[in-house]
DRENDO-1510 file (C-alpha; in Angstrom, 1 decimal, always signed):
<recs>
REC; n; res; u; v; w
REC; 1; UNK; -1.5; -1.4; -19.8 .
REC; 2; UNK; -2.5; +0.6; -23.1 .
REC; 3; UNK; -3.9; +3.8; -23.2 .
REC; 4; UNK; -8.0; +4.3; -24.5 .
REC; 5; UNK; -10.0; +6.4; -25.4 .
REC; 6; UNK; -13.1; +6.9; -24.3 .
REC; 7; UNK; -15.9; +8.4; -26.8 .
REC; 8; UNK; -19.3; +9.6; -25.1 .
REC; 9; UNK; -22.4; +11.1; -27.3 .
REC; 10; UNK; -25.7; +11.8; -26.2 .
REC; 11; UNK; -28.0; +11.8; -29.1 .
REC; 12; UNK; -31.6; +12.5; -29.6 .
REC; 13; UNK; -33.7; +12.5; -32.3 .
REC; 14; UNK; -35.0; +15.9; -34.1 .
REC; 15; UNK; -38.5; +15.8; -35.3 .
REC; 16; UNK; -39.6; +17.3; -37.9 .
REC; 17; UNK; -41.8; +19.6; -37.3 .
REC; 18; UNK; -44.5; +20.2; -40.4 .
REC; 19; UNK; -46.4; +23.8; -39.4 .
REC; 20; UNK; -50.1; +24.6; -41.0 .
REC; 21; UNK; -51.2; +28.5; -41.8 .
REC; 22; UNK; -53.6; +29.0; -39.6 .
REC; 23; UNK; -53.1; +26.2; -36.9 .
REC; 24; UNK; -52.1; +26.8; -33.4 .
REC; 25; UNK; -48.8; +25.8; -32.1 .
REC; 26; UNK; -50.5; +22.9; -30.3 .
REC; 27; UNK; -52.2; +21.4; -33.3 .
REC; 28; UNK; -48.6; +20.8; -34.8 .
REC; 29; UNK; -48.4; +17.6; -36.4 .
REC; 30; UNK; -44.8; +16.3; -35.4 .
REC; 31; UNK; -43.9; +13.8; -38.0 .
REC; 32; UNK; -40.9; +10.6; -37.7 .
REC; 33; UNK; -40.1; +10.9; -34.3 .
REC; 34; UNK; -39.9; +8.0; -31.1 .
REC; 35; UNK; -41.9; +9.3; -28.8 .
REC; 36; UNK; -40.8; +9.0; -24.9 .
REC; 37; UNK; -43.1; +6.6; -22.5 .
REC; 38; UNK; -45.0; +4.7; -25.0 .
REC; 39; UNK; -44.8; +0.8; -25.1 .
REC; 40; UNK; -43.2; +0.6; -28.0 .
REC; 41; UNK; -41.0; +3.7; -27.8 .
REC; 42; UNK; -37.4; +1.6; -26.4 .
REC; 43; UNK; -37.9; -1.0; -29.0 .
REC; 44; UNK; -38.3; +1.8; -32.0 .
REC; 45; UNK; -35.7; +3.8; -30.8 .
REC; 46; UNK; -33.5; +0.4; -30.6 .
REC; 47; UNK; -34.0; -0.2; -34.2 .
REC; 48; UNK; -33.6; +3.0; -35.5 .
REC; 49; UNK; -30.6; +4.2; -33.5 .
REC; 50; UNK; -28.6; +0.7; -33.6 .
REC; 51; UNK; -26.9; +1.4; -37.0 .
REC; 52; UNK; -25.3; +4.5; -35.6 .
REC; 53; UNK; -22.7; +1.5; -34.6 .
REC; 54; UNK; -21.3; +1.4; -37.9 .
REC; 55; UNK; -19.7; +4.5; -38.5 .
REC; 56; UNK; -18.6; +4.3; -34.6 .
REC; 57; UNK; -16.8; +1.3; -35.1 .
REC; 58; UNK; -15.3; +2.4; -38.4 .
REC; 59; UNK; -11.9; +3.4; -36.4 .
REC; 60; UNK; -11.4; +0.5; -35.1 .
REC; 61; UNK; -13.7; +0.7; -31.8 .
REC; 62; UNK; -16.0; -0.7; -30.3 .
REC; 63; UNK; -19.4; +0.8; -29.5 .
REC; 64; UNK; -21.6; +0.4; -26.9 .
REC; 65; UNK; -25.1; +1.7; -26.6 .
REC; 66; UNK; -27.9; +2.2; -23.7 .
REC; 67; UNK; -30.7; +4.0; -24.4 .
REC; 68; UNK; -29.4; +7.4; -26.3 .
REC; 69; UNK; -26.1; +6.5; -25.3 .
REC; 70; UNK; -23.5; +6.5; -27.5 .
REC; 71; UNK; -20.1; +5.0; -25.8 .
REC; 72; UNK; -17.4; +4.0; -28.1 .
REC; 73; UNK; -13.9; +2.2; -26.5 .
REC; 74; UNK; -10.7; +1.7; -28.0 .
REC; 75; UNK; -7.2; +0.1; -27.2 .
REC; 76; UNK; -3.9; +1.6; -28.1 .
REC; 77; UNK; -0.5; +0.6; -27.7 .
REC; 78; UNK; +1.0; +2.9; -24.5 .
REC; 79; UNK; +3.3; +4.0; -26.9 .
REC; 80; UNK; +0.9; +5.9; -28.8 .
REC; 81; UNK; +0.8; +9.6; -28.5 .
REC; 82; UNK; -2.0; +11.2; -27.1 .
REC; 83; UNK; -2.7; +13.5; -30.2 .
REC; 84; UNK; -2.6; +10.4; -32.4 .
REC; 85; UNK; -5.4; +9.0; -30.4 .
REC; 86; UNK; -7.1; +12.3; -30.1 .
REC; 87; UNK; -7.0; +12.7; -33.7 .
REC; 88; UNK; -8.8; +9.1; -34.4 .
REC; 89; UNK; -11.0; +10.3; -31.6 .
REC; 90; UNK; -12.4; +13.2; -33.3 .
REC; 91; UNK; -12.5; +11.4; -37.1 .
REC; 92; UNK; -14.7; +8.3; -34.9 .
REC; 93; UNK; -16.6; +11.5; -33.9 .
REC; 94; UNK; -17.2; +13.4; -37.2 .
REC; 95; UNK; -18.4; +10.1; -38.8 .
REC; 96; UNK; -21.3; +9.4; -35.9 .
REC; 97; UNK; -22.2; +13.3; -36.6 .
REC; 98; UNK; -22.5; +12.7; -40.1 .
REC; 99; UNK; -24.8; +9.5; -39.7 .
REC; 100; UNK; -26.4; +11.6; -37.4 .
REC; 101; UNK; -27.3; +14.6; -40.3 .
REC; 102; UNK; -28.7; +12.1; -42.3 .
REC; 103; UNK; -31.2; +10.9; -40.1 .
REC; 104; UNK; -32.0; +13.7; -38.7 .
REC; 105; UNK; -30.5; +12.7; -35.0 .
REC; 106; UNK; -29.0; +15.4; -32.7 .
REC; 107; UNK; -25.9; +15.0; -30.4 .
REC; 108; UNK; -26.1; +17.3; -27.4 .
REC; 109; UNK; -22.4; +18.8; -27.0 .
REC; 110; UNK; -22.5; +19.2; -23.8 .
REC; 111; UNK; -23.1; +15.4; -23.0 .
REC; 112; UNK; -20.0; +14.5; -25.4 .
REC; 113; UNK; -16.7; +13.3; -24.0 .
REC; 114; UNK; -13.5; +12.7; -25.5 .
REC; 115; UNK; -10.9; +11.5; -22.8 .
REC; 116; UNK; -7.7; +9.0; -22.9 .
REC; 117; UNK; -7.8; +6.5; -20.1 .
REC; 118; UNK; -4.3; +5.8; -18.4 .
REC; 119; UNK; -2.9; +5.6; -14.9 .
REC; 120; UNK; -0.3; +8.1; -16.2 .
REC; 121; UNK; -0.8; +9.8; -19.8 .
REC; 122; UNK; -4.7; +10.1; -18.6 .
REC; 123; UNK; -6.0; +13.0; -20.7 .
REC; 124; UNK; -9.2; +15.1; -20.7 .
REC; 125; UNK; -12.3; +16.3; -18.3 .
REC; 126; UNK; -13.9; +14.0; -15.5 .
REC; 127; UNK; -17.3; +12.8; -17.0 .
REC; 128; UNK; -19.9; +10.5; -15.4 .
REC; 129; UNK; -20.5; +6.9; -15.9 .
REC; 130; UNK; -23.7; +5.6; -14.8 .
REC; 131; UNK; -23.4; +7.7; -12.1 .
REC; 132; UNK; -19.9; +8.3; -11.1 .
REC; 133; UNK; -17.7; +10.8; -11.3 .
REC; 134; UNK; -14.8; +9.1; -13.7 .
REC; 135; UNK; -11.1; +11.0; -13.5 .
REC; 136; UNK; -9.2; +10.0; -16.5 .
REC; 137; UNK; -6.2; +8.7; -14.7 .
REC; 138; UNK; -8.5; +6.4; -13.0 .
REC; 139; UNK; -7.8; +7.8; -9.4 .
REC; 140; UNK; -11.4; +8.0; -8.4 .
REC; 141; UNK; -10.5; +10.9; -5.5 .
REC; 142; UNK; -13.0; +12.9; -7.1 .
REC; 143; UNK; -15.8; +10.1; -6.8 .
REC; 144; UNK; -14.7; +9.5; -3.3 .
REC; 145; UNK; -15.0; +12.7; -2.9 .
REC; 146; UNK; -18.3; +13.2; -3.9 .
REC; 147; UNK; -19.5; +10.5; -1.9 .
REC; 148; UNK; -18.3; +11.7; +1.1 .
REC; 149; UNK; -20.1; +15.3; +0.8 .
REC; 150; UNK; -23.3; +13.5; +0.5 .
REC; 151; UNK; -22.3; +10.7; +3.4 .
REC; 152; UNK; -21.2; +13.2; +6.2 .
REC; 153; UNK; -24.3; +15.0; +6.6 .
REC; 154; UNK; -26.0; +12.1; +6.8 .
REC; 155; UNK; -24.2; +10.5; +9.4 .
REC; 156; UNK; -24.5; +13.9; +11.7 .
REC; 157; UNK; -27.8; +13.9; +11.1 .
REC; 158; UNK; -28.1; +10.3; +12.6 .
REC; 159; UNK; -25.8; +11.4; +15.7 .
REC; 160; UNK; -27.9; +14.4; +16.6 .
REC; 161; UNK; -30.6; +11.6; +17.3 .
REC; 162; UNK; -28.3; +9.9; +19.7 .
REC; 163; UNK; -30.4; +11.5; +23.1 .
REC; 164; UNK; -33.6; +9.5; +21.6 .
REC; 165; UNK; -32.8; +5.9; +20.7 .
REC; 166; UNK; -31.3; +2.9; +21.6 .
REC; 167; UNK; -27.1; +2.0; +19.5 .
REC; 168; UNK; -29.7; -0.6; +17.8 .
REC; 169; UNK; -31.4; +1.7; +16.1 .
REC; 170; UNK; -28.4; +4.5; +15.5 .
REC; 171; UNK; -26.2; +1.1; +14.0 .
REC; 172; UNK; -29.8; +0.5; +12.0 .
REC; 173; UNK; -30.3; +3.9; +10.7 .
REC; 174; UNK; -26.7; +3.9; +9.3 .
REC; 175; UNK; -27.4; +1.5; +7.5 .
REC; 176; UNK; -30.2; +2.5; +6.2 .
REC; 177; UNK; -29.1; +6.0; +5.4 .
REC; 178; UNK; -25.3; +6.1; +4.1 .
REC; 179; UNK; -24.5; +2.0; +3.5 .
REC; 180; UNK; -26.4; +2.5; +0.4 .
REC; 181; UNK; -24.5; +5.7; -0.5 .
REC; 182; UNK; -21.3; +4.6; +0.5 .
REC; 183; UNK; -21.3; +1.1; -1.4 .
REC; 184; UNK; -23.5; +2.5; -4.5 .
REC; 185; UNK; -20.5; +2.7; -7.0 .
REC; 186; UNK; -18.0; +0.5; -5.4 .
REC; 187; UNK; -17.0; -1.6; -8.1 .
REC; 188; UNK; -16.5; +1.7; -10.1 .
REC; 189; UNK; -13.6; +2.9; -6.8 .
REC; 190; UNK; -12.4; -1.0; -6.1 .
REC; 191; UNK; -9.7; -0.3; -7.8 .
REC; 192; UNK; -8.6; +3.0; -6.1 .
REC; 193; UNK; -5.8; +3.8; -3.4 .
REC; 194; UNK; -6.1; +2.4; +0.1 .
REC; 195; UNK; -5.1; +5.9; +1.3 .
REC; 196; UNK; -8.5; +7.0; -0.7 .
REC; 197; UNK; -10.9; +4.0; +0.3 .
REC; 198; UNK; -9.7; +4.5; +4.0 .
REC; 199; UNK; -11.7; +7.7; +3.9 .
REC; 200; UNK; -15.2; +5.3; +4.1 .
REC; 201; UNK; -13.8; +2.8; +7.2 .
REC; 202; UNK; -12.7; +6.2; +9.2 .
REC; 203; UNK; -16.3; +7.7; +8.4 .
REC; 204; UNK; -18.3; +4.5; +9.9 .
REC; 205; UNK; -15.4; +3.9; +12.5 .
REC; 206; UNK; -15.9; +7.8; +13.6 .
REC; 207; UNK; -19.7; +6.6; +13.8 .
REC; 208; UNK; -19.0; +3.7; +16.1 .
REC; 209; UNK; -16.5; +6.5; +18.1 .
REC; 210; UNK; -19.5; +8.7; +18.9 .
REC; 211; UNK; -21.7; +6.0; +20.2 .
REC; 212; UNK; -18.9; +4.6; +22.0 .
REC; 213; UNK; -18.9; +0.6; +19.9 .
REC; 214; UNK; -15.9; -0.9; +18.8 .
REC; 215; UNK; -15.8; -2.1; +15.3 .
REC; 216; UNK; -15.5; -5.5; +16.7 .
REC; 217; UNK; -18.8; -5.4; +18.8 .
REC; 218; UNK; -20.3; -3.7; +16.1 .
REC; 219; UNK; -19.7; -6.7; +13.3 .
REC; 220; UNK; -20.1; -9.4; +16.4 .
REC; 221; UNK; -23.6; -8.3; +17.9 .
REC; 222; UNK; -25.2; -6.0; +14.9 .
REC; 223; UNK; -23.3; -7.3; +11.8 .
REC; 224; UNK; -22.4; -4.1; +11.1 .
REC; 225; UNK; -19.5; -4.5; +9.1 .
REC; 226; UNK; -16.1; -2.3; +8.1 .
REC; 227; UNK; -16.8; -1.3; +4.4 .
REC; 228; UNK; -13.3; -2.6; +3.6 .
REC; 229; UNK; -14.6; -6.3; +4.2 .
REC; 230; UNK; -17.7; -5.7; +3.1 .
REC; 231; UNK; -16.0; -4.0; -0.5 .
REC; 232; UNK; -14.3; -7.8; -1.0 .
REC; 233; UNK; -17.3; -9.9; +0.2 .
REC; 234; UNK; -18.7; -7.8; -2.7 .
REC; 235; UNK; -16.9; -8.2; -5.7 .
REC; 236; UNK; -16.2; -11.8; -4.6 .
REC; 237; UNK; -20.5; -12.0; -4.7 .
REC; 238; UNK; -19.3; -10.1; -8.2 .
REC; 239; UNK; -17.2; -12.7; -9.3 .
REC; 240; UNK; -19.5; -15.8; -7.8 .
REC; 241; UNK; -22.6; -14.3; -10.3 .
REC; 242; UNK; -19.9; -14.3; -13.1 .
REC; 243; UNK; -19.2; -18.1; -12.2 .
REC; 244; UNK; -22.9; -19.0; -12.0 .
REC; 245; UNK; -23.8; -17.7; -15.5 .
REC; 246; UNK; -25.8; -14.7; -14.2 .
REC; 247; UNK; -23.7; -11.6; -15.3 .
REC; 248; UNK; -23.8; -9.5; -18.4 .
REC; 249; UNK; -22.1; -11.6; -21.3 .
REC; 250; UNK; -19.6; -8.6; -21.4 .
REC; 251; UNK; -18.5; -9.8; -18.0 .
REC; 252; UNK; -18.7; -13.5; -18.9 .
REC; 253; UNK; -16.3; -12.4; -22.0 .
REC; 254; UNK; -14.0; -10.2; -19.6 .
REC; 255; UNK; -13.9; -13.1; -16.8 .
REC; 256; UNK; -13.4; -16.3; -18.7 .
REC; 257; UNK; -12.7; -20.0; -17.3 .
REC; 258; UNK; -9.0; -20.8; -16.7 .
REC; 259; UNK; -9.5; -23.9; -18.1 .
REC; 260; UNK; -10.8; -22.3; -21.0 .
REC; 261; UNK; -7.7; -20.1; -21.9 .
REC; 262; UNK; -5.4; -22.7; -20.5 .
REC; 263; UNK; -7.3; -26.0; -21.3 .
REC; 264; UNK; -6.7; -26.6; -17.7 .
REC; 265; UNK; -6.8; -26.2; -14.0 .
REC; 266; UNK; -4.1; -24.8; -11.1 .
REC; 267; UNK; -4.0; -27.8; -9.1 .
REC; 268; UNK; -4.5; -27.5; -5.3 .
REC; 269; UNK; -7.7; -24.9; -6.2 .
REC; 270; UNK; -11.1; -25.7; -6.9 .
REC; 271; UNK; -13.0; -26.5; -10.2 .
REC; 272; UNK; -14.7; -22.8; -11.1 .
REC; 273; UNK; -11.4; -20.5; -11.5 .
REC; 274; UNK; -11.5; -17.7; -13.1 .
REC; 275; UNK; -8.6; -16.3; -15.6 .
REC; 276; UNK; -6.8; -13.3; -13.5 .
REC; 277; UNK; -5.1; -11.7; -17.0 .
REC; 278; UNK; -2.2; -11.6; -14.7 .
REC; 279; UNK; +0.0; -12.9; -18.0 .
REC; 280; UNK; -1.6; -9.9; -20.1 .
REC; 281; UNK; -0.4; -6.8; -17.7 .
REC; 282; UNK; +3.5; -5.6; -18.3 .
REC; 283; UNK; +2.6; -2.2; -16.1 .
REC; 284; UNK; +0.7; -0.8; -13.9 .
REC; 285; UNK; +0.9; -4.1; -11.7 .
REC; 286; UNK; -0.3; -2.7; -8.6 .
REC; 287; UNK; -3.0; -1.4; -10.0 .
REC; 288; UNK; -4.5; -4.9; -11.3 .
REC; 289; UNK; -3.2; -6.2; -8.1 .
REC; 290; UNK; -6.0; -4.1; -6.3 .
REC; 291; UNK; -8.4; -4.4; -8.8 .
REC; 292; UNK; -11.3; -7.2; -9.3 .
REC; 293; UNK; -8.5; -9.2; -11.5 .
REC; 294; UNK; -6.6; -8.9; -8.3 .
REC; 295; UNK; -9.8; -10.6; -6.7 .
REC; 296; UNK; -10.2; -13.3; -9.2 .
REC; 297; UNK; -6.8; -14.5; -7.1 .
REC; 298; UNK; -8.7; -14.8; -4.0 .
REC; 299; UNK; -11.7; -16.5; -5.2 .
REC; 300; UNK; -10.2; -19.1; -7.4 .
REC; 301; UNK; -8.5; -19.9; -3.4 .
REC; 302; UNK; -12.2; -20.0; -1.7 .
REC; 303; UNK; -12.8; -23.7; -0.6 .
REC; 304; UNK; -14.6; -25.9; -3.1 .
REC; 305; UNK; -17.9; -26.1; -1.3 .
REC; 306; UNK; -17.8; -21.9; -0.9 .
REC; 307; UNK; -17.7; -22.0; -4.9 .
REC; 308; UNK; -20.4; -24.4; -5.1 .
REC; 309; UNK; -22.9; -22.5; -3.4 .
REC; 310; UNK; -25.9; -21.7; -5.7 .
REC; 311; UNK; -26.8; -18.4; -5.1 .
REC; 312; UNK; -25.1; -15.1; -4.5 .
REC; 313; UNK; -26.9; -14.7; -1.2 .
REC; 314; UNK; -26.0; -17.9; +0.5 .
REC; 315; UNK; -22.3; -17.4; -0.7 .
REC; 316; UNK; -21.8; -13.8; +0.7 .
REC; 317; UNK; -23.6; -15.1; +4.1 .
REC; 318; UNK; -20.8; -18.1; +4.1 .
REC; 319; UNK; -17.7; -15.5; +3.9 .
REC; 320; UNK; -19.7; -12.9; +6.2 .
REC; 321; UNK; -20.1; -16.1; +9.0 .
REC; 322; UNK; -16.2; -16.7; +7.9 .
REC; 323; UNK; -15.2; -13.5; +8.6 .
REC; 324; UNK; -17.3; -13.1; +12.0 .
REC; 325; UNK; -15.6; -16.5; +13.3 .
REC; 326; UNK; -12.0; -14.6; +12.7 .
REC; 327; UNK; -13.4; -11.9; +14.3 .
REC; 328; UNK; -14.6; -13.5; +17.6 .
REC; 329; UNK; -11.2; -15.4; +18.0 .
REC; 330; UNK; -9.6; -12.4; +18.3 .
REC; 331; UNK; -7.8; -12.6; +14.9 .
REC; 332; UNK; -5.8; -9.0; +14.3 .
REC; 333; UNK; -6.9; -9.5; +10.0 .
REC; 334; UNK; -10.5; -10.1; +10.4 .
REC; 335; UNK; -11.2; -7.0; +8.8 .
REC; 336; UNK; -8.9; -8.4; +6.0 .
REC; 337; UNK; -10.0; -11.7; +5.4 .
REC; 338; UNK; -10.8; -11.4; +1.8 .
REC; 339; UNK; -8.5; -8.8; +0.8 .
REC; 340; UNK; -6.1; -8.9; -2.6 .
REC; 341; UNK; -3.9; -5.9; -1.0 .
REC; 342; UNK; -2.1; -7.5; +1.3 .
</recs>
């Protein structure tokens, strides 16, 4: 697995600002600017900021942009030193400044991030991505982390009801209040230790303690499910939008066909595989293994008529019913049905 780097800039655009003797401050006219909340602000702000993509990917990278985001990504071979990849960091950097002087747009410093991405030579601050909390060794333990401060209270506050209703209602609640935090970034911590993503099935298995449920009565009669089985239902649901064309055609790009790398099938599997990149990873095996490449293994092994499914809703229900079936037989793996960990 190569090392990247990661280059973040915030930019926004500095007006100028054309000041009349003898006009208040509030009859400034404020002259070629994109101003926020109007109908036609995104699409101005499109074209005027999309060239900044030139000088970004003048090293070699590849930008991305969202709004006034600037992200630019780039591969190198592992055995590249860091300060080889910080220095074309920081020339990538300096040109996007200078495009920036000459048309008059501003990058906030404090929103820009310069990190190398590697399980092992990982260099440079945390910084959040859409949300989470990104280490650069890709551990996620500070994510977790975070999620867990703002998950705890939440579920004491829900077990201090416990005197006034019904284990309905307590089950219901949790759901309402700490599934959504708990599951909000999970294809962002997929990848991350089971030692780390154990911390979420002890907090909801703690839960179930206090109200005296077992996890298996819990999935059985309230479909209240471990949030390791319902992480892999997940990114299979993931993976099953990828197949029916509905993803981002970044994803479509990073997932391809089998067939379409291979010009053929695995025999024995059904007719919608996915291409794993298992052939493209020389380390940091165990680390794809638990990944959503590591997932792609389990749904190119789903049943043909699972695959066929139309929609992401009927397919998750099928593996949830799947799952629940295990679970009432008294299978020991239930909670492991799906998983590419094992």
């Amino acid at each position: 697995m190569g090392a990247r780097y990661l280059n973040f800039l915030d930019a926004y655009l500095k007006p100028r600002i054309d000041a009349v003797e003898g006009v208040t401050s509030d009859e400034i006219e404020i002259a070629n600017t994109v101003f926020q909340g109007t109908v036609l602000g995104p699409p101005l702000w499109n074209v005027f900021f999309s060239d900044v993509t030139q000088p970004a990917a003048s090293t070699g990278g590849n930008p991305s942009l969202f709004a006034d985001d600037l992200s630019v990504f780039q591969k190198f071979d592992r055995f590249v030193e860091n300060s080889e990849i910080t220095r074309k960091m920081h020339v990538c950097r300096t040109k996007v400044h200078a495009w920036g002087r000459v048309n008059r747009v501003a990058f906030d410093p404090s929103k820009e991030h310069v990190v190398i991405l590697h399980p092992i030579r990982g260099e440079g601050d945390s910084f959040k991505l859409l949300g989470c909390l990104v280490d650069c060794k890709l551990v996620m333990d500070q994510a977790i982390e975070k999620i867990l401060a703002q998950v705890r209270p939440k579920r004491q506050a829900i077990l201090r009801t416990k005197p006034h209703y019904c284990v309905r209602d307590l089950i219901t609640q949790f759901k309402t209040h700490v599934w959504g935090l708990m599951e909000y970034h999970s294809g962002a911590i997929f990848h991350a230790s089971d030692t780390l993503l154990e911390r979420f099935d002890s907090a909801q298995r703690g839960f179930l303690q206090e109200i005296d449920v077992t996890p298996e009565a819990a999935f059985i009669e309230h479909n209240f499910a471990p949030p390791r089985l319902r992480r892999n239902i997940g990114m299979l649901g993931f993976l099953h939008k990828r197949v029916l064309g509905l993803s981002h055609p970044a994803i479509q790009r990073l997932l391809p066909f089998h067939a379409d790398v291979f010009g053929s099938l695995r025999t024995g599997e059904h007719n919608k595989q996915l291409y794993d990149h298992i052939l493209d990873v020389q380390q940091q095996q165990s680390l794809h293994r638990r990944s959503v490449f590591g997932m792609v293994h389990i749904y190119n092994r789903l049943p043909q008529h699972v695959v066929n499914l139309t929609t992401i809703p009927l397919f998750q229900k099928h593996l949830t019913l799947e799952a629940r079936k295990l679970c009432k037989d008294g299978n020991p793996s239930w909670i492991d049905s799906f998983s590419c960990r094992l």
